[in-house]
N, C-alpha and C positions, 0 to 999 in steps of 0.2 A: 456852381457846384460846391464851394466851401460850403458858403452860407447854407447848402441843403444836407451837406451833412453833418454841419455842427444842429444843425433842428435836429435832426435824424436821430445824433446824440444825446439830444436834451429829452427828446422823449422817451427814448428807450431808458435814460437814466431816472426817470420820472415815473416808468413804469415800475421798473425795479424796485423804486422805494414806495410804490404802493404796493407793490406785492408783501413786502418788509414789513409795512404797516399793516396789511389784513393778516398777515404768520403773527406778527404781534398781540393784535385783538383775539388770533384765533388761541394762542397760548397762555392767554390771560384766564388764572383760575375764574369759574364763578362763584357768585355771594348768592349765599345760602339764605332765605326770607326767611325760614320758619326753623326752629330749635333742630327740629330732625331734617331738615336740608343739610343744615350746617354741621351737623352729626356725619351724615352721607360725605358730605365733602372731604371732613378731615378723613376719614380712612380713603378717600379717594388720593388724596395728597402724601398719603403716608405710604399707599403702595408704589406710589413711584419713586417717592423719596429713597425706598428702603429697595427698590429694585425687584420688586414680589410682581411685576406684568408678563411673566411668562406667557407667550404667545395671545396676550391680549392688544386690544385694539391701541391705536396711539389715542391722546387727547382728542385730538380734532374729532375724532369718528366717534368718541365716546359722547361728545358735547350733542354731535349728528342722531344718536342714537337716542340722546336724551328730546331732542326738538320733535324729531318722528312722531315718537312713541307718546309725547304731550297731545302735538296736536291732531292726533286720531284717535284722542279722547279712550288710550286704551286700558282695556280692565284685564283680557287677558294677552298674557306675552308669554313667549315660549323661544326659547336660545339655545341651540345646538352650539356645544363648544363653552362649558363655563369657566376652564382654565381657575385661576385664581378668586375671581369673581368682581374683575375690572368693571367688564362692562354689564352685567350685572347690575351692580353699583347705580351705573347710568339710568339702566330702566327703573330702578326703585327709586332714583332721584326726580323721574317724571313720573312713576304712580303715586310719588306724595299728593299728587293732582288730580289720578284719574281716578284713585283708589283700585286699584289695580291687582290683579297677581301675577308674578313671573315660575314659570317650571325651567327650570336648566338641566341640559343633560350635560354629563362629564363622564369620560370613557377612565381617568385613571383616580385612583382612590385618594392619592394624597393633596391632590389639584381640587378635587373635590373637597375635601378637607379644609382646606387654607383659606377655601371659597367659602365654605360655614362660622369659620373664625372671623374672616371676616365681614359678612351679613351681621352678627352676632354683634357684635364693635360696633355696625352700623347704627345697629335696632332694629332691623327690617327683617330677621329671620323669621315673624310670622308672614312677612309677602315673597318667599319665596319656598318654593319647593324644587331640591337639586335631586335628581333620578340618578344614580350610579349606574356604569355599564356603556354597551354598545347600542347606541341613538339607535343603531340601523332596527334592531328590532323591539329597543323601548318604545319608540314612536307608533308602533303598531296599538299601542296600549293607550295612546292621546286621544282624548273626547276636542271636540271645536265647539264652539266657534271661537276663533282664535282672533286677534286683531293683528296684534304682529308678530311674523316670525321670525329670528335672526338666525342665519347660516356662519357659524364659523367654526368647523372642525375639521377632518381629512377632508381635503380640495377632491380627492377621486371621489369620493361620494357625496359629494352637490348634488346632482342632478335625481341622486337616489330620496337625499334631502328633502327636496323639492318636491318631488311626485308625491313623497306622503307628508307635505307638510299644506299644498296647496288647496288639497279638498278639505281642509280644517279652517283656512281663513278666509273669511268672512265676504264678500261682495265687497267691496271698499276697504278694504285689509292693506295692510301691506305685506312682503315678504323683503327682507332685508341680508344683507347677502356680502361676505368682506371680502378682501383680496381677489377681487373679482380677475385682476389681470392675470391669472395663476390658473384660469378656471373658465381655458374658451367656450366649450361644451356649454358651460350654465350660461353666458353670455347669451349663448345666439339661442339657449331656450327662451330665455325671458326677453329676448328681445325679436323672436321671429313668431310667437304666439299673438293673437289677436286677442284674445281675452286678456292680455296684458297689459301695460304700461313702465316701462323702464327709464328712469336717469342714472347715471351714474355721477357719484359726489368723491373727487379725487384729491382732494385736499391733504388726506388723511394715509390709511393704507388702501384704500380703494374701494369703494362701497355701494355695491348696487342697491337702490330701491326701485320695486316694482310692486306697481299698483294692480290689484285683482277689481279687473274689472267689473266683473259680472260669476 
């Protein structure tokens, strides 16, 4: 019985420190390949240095946001929720690739603001377009095909999010989606539709991707 709980020990201490290890890898900035990667970065590092991520995603979800949006080769992106223009940031850090456009909606003027300042800093304020106002009925005014769409604004209006974001993207689209845990309703939409596909990636603050099927 010692001997099985000093192993017991040794593992769980083992696991521990891989855990340790992948929050390490996970908070390790990345290196920028090309002049305006490296451009994207630094104002990505200077918003947090300087403490300007009001209600934006942590790292890990922004790095998530950037892997997505690469590898479904997307050109157009659309973000409910631009806040300061964190994550943002992220998707203009994978359209350096896809050649891409992002439209961000921002419900308050000065967030919207700080979000242009810094696109602007970046380089990248010809790859994005931020819409002022209320999503609920900006969104009426979005043409598709979309490739990906990311949710993060009022948690009670998900599901409102959704309905009018999903017949914009694409068959193979994703719909991306944060604080999931905050937001049972949008959960069990994306996860009890059969025209779906849902993971969730918790690393971070909580981030549903869900794949459109068809």
């Amino acid at each position: 019985m010692k001997r099985l709980l000093i192993l017991v020990g040794v593992v769980v201490a083992a696991s521990h420190a891989q855990q340790r290890t992948w929050r390490a890898f996970a908070s390790t900035p990345p290196v920028g390949k090309t002049d305006a990667e490296k451009k994207i970065l630094v104002v990505l590092n200077e918003i947090v240095k300087t403490h300007q991520t009001y209600l934006s995603v942590p790292t890990q979800d922004g790095r998530a946001l950037r892997l997505f949006t690469e590898a479904a080769g997307a050109k157009s992106v659309v973000e409910i929720g631009t806040s300061t223009g964190y994550s943002g940031l992220w998707f203009c850090l994978a359209m350096q690739a896809t050649g891409g456009h992002l439209t961000t909606f921002e419900l308050d003027h000065q967030r919207a603001s700080t979000a242009r300042k810094h696109f602007r800093e970046a380089g990248i304020e010809n790859m994005v377009t931020i819409v002022e106002g209320d999503a609920h009925q900006n969104l009426a005014k979005l043409q598709g095909p979309l490739d990906v769409a990311f949710i993060d604004a009022d948690k009670e209006g998900y599901i409102d999010y959704l309905r009018k974001v999903l017949p914009l993207v694409r068959p193979g689209g994703l719909i991306l989606a944060h604080n999931v845990e905050m937001v049972p309703d949008y959960v069990k939409a994306v996860t009890t539709s059969p025209d779906l596909e849902t993971i969730f990636y918790m690393e971070g603050g909580g981030l549903a991707v869900t794949l459109k099927k068809h």
